[in-house]
Backbone as numpy.savetxt, mean C-alpha at the origin, in Angstrom:
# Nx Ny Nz CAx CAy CAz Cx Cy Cz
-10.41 -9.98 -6.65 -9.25 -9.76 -5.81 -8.89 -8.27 -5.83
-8.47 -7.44 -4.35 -7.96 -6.18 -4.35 -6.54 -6.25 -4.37
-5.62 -5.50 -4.53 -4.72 -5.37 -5.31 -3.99 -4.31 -4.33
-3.12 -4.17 -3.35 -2.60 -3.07 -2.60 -1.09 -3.93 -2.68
-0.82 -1.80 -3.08 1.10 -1.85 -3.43 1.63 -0.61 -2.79
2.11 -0.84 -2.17 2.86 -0.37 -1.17 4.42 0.19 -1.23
4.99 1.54 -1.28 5.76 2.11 -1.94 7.07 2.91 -0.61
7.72 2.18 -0.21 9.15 2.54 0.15 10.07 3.44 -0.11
10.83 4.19 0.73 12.25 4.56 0.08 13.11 3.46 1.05
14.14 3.63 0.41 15.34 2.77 0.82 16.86 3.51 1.15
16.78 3.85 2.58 16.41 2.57 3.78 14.91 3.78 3.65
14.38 2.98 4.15 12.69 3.34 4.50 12.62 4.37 5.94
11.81 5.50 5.44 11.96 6.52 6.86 11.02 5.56 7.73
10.50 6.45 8.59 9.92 5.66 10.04 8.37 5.35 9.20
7.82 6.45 8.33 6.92 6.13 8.02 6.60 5.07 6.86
7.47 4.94 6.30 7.80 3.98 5.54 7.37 2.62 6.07
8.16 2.47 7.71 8.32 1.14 7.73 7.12 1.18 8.51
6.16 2.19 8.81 4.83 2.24 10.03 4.06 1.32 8.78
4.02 2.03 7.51 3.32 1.55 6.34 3.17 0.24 5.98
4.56 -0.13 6.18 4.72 -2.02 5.41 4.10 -2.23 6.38
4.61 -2.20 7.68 3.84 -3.32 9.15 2.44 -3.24 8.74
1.73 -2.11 8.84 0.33 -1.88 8.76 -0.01 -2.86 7.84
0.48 -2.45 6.01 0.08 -3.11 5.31 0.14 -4.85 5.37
1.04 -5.18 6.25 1.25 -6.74 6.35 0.29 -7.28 7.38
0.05 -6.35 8.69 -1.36 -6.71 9.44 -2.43 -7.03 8.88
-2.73 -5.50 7.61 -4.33 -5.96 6.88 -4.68 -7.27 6.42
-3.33 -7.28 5.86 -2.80 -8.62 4.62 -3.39 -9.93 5.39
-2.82 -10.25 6.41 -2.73 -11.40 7.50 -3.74 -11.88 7.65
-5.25 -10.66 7.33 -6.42 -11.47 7.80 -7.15 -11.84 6.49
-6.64 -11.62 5.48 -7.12 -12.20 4.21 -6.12 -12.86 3.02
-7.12 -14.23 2.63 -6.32 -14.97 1.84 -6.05 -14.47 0.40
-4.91 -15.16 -0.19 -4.20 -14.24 -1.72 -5.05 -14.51 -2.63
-6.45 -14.87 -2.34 -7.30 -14.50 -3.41 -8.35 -13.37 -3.20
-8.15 -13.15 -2.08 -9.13 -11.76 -1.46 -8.26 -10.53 -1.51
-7.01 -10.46 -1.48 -5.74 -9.39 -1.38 -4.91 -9.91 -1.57
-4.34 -8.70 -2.61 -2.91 -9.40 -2.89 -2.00 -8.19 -2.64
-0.71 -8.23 -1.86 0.18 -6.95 -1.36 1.44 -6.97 -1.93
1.84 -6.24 -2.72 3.44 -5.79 -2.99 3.70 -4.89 -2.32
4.98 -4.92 -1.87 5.68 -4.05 -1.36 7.05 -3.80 -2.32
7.26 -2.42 -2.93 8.11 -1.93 -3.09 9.15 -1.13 -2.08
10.32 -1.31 -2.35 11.33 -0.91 -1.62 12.54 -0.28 -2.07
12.86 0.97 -2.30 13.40 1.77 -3.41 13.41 1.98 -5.02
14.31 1.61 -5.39 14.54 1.17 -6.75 13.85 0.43 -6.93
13.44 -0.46 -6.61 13.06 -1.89 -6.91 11.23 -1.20 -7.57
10.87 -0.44 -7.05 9.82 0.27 -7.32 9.41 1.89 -8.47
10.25 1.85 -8.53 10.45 3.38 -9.53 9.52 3.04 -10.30
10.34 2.21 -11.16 8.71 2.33 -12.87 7.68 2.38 -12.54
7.02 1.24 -11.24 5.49 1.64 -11.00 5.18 3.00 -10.49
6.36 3.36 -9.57 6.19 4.74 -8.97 6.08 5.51 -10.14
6.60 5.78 -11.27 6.45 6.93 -11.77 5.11 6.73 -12.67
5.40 5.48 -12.91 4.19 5.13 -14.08 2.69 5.38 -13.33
2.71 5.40 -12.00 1.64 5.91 -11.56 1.13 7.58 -10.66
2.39 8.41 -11.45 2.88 9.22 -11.24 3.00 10.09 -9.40
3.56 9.03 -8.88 3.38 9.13 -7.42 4.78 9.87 -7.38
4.52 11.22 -6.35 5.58 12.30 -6.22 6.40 11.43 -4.76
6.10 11.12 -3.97 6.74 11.01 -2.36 6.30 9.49 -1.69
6.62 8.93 -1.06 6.80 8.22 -0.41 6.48 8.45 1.56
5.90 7.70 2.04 5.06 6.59 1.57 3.93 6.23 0.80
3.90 5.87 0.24 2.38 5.37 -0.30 1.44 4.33 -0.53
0.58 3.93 -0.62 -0.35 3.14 -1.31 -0.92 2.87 -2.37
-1.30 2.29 -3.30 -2.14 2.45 -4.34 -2.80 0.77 -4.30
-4.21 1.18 -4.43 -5.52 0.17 -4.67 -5.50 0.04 -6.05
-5.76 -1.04 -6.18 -5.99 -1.82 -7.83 -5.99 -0.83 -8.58
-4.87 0.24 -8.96 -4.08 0.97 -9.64 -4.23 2.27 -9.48
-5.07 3.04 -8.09 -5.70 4.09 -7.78 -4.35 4.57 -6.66
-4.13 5.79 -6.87 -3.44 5.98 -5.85 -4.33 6.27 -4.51
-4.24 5.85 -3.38 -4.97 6.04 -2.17 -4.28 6.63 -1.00
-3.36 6.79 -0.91 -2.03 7.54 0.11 -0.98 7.88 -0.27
-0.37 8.99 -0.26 1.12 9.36 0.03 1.40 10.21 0.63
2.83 10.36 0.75 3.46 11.07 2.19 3.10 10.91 3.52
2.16 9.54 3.76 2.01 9.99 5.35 1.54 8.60 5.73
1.70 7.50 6.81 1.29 6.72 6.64 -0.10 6.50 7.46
-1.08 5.85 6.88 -2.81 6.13 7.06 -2.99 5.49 8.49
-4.06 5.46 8.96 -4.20 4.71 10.09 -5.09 3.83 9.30
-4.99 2.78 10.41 -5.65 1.47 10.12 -7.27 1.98 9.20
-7.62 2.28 9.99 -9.38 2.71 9.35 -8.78 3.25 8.17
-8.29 4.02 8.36 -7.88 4.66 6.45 -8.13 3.52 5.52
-6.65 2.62 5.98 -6.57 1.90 4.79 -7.29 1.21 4.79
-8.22 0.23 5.51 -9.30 -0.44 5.20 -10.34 0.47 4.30
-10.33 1.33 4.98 -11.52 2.36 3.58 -10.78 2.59 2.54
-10.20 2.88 2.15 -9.36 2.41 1.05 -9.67 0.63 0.57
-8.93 0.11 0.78 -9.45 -1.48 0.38 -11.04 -1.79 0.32
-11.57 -1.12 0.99 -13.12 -1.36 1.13 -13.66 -0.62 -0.40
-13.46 0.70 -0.89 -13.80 0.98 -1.77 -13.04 0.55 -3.16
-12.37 -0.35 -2.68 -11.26 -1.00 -4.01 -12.66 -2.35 -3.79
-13.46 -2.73 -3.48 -13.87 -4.21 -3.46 -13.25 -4.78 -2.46
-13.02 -5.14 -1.43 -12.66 -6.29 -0.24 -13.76 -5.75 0.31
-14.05 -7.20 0.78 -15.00 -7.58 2.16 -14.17 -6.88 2.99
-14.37 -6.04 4.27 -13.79 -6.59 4.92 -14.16 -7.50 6.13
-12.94 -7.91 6.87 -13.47 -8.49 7.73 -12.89 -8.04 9.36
């Protein structure tokens, strides 16, 4: 299973919320044993944020790799991202 977590401010700028949608599209076409997605949303996210010492928002991180921040990826991004975390994709 790949592992994508997804990192907010609150209220979430524009890119913020370009990020969740995206990330909830990828999500949609694979079952929670092929991907699994958190979404953090301010506070609610700090400890992982820092513990994975991520400066800005938006971001990503693959099964504990950071893979984006500050900007939100285009689709192909993040599939290459997930693709080199292990997902098929499809």
């Amino acid at each position: 299973m790949v592992k994508l977590e997804v990192f907010s401010g609150d209220p979430p700028c524009p890119g913020c919320v370009a990020i969740i949608e995206l990330a909830k599209r990828v999500k949609a076409k694979y079952s929670d044993e092929e991907l699994e997605l958190t979404i953090y949303t301010g506070e609610e996210g700090m400890g992982k944020f820092e513990e994975y010492g991520l400066f800005c928002v938006p971001a990503a991180v693959v099964n504990g790799t950071i893979r984006i921040e500050g900007m939100c990826p285009s689709e192909a991004t993040l599939n290459n991202a997930l693709r080199e975390g292990g997902l098929c994709l499809k």
